[in-house]
N, C-alpha and C positions, 0 to 999 in steps of 0.2 A: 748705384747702390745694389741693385740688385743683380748686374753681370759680378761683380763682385761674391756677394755669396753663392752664387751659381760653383764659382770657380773654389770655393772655401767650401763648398758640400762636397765635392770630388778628393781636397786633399783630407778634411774631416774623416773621408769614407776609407782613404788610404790608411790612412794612423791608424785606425778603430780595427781595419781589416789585420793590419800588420800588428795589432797588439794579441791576437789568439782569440777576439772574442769569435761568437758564434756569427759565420756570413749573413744567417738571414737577419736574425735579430740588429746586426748592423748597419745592415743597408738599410731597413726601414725604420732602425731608431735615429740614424742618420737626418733619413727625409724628414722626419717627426720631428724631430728637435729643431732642424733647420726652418720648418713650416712656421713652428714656434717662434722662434727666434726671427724669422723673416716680420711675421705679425705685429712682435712688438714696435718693430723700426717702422713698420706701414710701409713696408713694403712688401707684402705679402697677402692675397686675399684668403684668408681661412675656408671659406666654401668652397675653393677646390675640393676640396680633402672631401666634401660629400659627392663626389665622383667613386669613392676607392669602394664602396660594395656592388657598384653595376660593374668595376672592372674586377674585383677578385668574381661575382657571380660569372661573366664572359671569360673567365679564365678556368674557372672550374667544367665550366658548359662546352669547353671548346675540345671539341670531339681531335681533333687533331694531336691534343696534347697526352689525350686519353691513349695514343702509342707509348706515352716513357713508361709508363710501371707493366706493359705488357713485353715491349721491351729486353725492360731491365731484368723481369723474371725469366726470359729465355734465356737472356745471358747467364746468371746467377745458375739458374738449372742445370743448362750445360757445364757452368764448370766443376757444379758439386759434385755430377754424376760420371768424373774423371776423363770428359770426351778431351780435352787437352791431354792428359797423359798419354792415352792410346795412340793421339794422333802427332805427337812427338817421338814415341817408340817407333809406330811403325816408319812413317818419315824417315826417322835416323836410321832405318835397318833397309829403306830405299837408297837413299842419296847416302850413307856413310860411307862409303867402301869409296869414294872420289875426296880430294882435296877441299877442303872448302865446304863438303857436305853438310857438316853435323849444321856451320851457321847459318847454309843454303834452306836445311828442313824448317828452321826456328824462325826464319822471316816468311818461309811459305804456312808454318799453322799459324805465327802471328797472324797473317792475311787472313787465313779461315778464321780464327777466333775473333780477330776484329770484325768478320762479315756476321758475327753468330751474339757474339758479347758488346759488342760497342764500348765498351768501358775500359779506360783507359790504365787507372790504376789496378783491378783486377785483373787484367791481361799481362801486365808490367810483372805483377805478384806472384801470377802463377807460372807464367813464363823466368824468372827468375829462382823460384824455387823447385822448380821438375826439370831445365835444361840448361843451367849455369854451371852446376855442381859436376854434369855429363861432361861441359865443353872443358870445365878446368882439366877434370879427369885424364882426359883424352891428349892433354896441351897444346890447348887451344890459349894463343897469347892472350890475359885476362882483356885489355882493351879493347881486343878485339870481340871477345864474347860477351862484354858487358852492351858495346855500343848496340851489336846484334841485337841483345834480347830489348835494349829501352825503345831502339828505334821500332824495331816489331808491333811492340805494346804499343804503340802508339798510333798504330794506323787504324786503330779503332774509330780516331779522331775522324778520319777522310773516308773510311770506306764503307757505304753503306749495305744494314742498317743501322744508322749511330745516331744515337742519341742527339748528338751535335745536332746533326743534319736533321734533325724534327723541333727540335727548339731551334732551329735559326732558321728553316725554313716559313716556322710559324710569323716568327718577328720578321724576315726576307717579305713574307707575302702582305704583312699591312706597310711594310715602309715602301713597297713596290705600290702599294694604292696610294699612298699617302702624296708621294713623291710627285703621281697623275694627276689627284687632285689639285696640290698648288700648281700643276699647267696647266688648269682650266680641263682637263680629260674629267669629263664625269661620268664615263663608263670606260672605266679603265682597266685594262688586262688584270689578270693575275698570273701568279707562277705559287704551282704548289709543292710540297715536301716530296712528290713521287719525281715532278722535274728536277728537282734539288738532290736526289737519290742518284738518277741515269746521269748531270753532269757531274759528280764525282767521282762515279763509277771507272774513268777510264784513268784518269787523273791520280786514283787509288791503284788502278792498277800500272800507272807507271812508276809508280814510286818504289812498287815491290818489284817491279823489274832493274829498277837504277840501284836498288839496295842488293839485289842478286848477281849486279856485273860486278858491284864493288867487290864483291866474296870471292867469285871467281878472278878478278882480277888481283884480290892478294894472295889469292891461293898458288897463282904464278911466279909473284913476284916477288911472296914472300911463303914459302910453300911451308917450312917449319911452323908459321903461325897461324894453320888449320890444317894441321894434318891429319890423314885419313883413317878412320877404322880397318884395321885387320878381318877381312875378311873371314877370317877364325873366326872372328868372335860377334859376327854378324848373323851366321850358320846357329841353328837351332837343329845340335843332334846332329849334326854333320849335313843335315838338309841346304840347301839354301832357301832365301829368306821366303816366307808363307804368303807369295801372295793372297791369297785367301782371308788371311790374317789381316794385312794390309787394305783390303778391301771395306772389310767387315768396317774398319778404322775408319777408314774414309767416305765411302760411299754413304753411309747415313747422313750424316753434321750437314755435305756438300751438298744433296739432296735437300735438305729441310733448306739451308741456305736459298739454294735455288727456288724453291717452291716458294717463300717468304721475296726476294726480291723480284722473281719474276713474275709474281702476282701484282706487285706494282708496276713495273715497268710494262707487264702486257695490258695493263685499264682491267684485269680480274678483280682489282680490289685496291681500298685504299689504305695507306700506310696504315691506317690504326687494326684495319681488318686483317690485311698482310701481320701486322704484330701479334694477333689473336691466334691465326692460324703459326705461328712462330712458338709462342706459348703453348699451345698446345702438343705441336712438335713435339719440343725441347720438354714437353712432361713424358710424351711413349719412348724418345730414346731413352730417357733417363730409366725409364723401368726395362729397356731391354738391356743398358748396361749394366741397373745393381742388381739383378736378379740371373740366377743361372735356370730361373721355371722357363716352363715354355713358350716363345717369343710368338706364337700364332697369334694373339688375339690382339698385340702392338701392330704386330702384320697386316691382317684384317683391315684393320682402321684406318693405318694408312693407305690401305687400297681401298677405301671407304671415301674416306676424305679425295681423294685423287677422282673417281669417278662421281661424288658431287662436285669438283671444279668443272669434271665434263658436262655432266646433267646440265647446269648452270647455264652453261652457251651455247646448249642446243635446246632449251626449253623453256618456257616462261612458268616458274616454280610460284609464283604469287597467288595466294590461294586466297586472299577480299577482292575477291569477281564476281562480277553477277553470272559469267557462262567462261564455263573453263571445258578448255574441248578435249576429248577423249584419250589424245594422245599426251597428253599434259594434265594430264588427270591419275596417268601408271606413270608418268615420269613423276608426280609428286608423291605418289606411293611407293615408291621404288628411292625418291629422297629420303623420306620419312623411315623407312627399313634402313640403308644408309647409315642416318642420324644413327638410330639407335647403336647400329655396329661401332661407331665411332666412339659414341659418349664408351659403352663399355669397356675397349681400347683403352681411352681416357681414365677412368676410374681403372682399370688396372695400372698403368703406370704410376697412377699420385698413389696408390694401396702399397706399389714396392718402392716409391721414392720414401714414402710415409717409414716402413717398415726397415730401411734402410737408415731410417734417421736422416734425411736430408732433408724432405719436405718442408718439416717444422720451421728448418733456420734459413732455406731458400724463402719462405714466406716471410720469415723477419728482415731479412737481408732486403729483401723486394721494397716493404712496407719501410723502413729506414731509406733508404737511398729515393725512394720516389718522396716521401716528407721532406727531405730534406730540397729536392730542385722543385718543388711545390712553394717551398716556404720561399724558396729564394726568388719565384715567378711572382707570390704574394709582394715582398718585402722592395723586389727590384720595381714593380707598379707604383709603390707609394714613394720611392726614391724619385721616377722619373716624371711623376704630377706635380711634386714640386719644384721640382727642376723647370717642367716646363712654366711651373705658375710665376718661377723667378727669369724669365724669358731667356732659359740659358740654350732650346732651343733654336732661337734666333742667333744666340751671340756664335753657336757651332755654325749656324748657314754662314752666317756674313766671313767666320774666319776659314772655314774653306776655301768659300768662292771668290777671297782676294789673295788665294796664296799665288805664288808666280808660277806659271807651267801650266795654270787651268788645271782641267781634269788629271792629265797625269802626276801632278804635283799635289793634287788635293786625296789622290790613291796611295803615293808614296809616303805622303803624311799620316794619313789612316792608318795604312798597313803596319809604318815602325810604330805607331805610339798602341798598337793593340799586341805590337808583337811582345816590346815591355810592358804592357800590361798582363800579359802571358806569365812572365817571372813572378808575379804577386797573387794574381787572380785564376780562379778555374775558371773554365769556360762558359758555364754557367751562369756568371757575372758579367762577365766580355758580353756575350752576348745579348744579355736582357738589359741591361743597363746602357751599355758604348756602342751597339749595333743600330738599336731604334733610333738613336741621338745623328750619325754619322750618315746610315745606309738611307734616307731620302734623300738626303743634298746629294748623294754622291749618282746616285739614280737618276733626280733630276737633270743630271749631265749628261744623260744620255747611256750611261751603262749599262749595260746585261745585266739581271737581276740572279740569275743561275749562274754565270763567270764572275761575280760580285761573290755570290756565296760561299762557292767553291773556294774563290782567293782567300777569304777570311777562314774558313775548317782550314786549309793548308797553313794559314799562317800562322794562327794557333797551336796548331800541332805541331811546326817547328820551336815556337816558344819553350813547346812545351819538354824541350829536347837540350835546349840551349842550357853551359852553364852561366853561374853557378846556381841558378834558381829553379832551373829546371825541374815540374813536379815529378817527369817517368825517372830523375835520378835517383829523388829522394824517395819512390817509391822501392826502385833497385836497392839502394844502400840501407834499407830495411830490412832485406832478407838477405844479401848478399853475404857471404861467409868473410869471416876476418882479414882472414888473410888478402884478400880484393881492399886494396886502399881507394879511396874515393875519387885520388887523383887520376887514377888509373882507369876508372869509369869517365870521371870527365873530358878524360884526353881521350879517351876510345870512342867518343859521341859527336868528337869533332867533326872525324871524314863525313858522319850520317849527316848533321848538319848543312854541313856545307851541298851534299846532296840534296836536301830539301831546299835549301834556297835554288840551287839550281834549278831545280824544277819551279818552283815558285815564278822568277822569271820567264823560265819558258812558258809556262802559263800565263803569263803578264802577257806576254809577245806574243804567243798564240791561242788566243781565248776559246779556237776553235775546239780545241782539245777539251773544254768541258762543255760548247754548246752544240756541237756536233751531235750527240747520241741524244739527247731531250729535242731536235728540232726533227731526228727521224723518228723518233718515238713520237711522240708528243704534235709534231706537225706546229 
């Protein structure tokens, strides 16, 4: 009776999902109804359910999670204060003037705006409405410019800092305890969202290099279907192109990037703190792009902030001591000056994001999009306590661990049924709901808990590519111009496709590639 509704809470949750209503409200009206419902049969113990306030309190309190809306507000920042436009002009007025160019610049700011935004359909949006319109222009064959810009948009998914990769690192690190527990380990490792960050990081970057041979290699082969900018019309004023110009474009975003992951990956700071200083970032550039005042006191701050990263590791700044020695006593005076240059920075950028009209709906857009994976973090807890109280985590161990092939067979099983659940579900869901269920059994086998995570962002992220359900399509075929038939986007997403599963297997076959950089980092 009760593996039975286990399996009837899953398709209830599909129907409900697939009729329009609202995700959160589903999944936990789901569980609720189901809890209900289970009760009446006596199959079901209703004081589960007095579990669900210590797990939304542990979910609100969990300092890790406290990166998505800091985050999401770098992302959202950045795009409103047009650092995508800039950094697609100048890109296109580098690489245009070669074959293949314009779709070579659009998967290389995809990569920056996915290391900056994480967000999958915003990247898809804005990439589709500032360099679609360019590629048709130019006659670039639509297929060809459509797959570019969706496959782009979507490396948000793999490359961090991504959103993904902090909610699945979250739920990676208790299904990595969990897994220890039922083998008797009662002091069992962990693996945290900054190791989860360093194995995708290479993983992310081969995928933008395997989406860059592809460019180059139709640009040979089929050289009319990315042809090059005229050089004419590259020239600003008969000049050639500014580097200078190009600089300015680049060298901030790729900076703040760097300072934001390389703070994690050096042990300077933890993802949620790496997101703060992200945040804050993404407010000074934003006031040194909408504003043509004076950029010194953006300046300042950043060179503010950079020499407290240094202060930091050469001094012990903690000032509840009972004897703080002399030399660490002008190093916290010299913080404290610092600070101040910093915050003012700080309030100058939010005064011209404010004054620029951006602030307001970067702060709604922030507070929307974190409600919303909150609600679903709320709603997926009370799905998966009754799940577990109808022992449907038993019934997913025992049907793994007798499929044929062992481990490899219980991984290929995973991976296809999360990749079609890719077609239906955000990731969001995948994750909080099919990860904590699947990722301990499969651990238990002995798996990498970092090559485990890595495989699932990747496979997701092809889902989410795939037609005809693919979400970066239907994100594309929103903004995309009429004239672009839809057939034309789905047949142009194929070659990207198929490159992602490539890679996908290679990653199967050599796990090295995502646990290599977190075993030199991280030890």
């Amino acid at each position: 009776m009760t593996e039975v509704l286990a399996l009837l809470m899953f398709v209830a949750l599909f129907g409900v999902l697939l009729s329009g209503y609202p995700v959160a409200f589903a999944i936990a009206g789901t569980g609720l109804s189901f809890a209900l419902l289970a009760t009446a049969l006596g199959a079901f113990d209703i004081s589960y359910l007095a579990g669900m306030p210590q797990r939304i309190f542990g979910t609100m309190t969990n300092e890790i999670l406290l990166a998505v809306p800091l985050f999401v507000f770098m992302g959202v920042m950045l795009e409103r204060s047009r650092v995508a436009e800039s950094l697609l002009e100048s890109m296109g007025r580098l690489f245009g003037s070669l074959r293949g160019g314009l779709g070579i610049s659009v998967t290389v700011v995809g990569a920056l705006l996915a290391a900056s935004t994480g967000i999958v359909g915003a990247t898809v949006v804005t990439m589709g409405l500032l360099s679609l319109p360019t590629l048709l222009r130019r006659g670039y064959d639509p297929k060809l410019a459509t797959g570019t810009i969706c496959a782009a948009g979507t490396l948000g998914q793999i490359i961090p800092p991504s959103i993904v990769l902090v909610l699945l690192g979250d739920v990676m690190a208790s299904a990595y305890a969990k897994s220890q527990m039922d083998r008797g380990i009662f002091a069992p490792d962990t693996v945290s969202v900054g190791e989860l960050f360093a194995g995708a990081l290479l993983p992310g970057l081969m995928l933008v290099g395997l989406y860059i041979t592809y460019q180059v290699a139709i640009a040979i082969v089929r050289p009319d279907a990315s042809p090059p900018v005229p050089m004419a019309e590259l020239k600003s004023d008969g000049a050639p192109p500014a580097w200078k110009t190009i600089l300015n474009a680049l060298v901030p975003p790729v900076l703040l990037m760097v300072a934001v992951l390389g703070s994690i990956l050096a042990g300077i700071a933890t993802p949620t703190e790496s997101a703060a200083v992200g945040a804050i970032g993404a407010t000074m550039l934003a006031g040194l792009r909408l504003s043509k005042r004076s950029p010194w006191p953006i300046y300042a701050a950043t060179a503010s902030l950079a020499c407290l990263f240094l202060l930091t590791q050469q001094f012990d700044l903690r000032v509840a001591r009972d004897v703080i020695e002399p030399a660490n006593q002008v190093a916290i005076y010299v913080a404290f000056a610092l600070t101040l240059v910093m915050i003012w920075g700080v309030a100058v950028g939010l005064r011209r994001a404010h004054s620029a009209g951006v602030l307001g709906s970067v702060v709604r857009s922030t507070m929307e999009i974190s409600s919303v994976v909150f609600a679903i973090v709320i709603g997926a807890q009370l799905f998966s306590l009754v799940f577990i109280g109808l022992h449907g985590d038993e019934m997913v161990h025992s049907i793994l661990a007798d499929l044929p092939g062992g481990v490899v067979g219980a991984v290929l099983i995973v991976m296809l049924v999360m990749f079609v659940l890719g077609f239906f579900l955000e990731f969001v869901e995948i994750t909080l709901i099919v990860v904590p269920l699947v990722a301990p059994v499969l651990l238990s086998m002995g798996l990498d808990p970092v090559w485990l995570g890595v495989m699932i962002a990747m496979n997701l992220q092809t889902s989410f590519l795939t037609p005809p359900f693919g979400f970066a399509l239907f994100y594309l075929r929103g903004v995309a111009p009429a004239a672009v038939k839809t057939m034309e986007i789905y047949r142009g997403i194929v070659p990207f496709v198929a490159i992602q599963l490539a890679a996908l297997v290679l990653l199967g076959v050599a796990p090295e590639i995502a646990t290599w950089l977190p075993a030199q980092i991280f030890g």
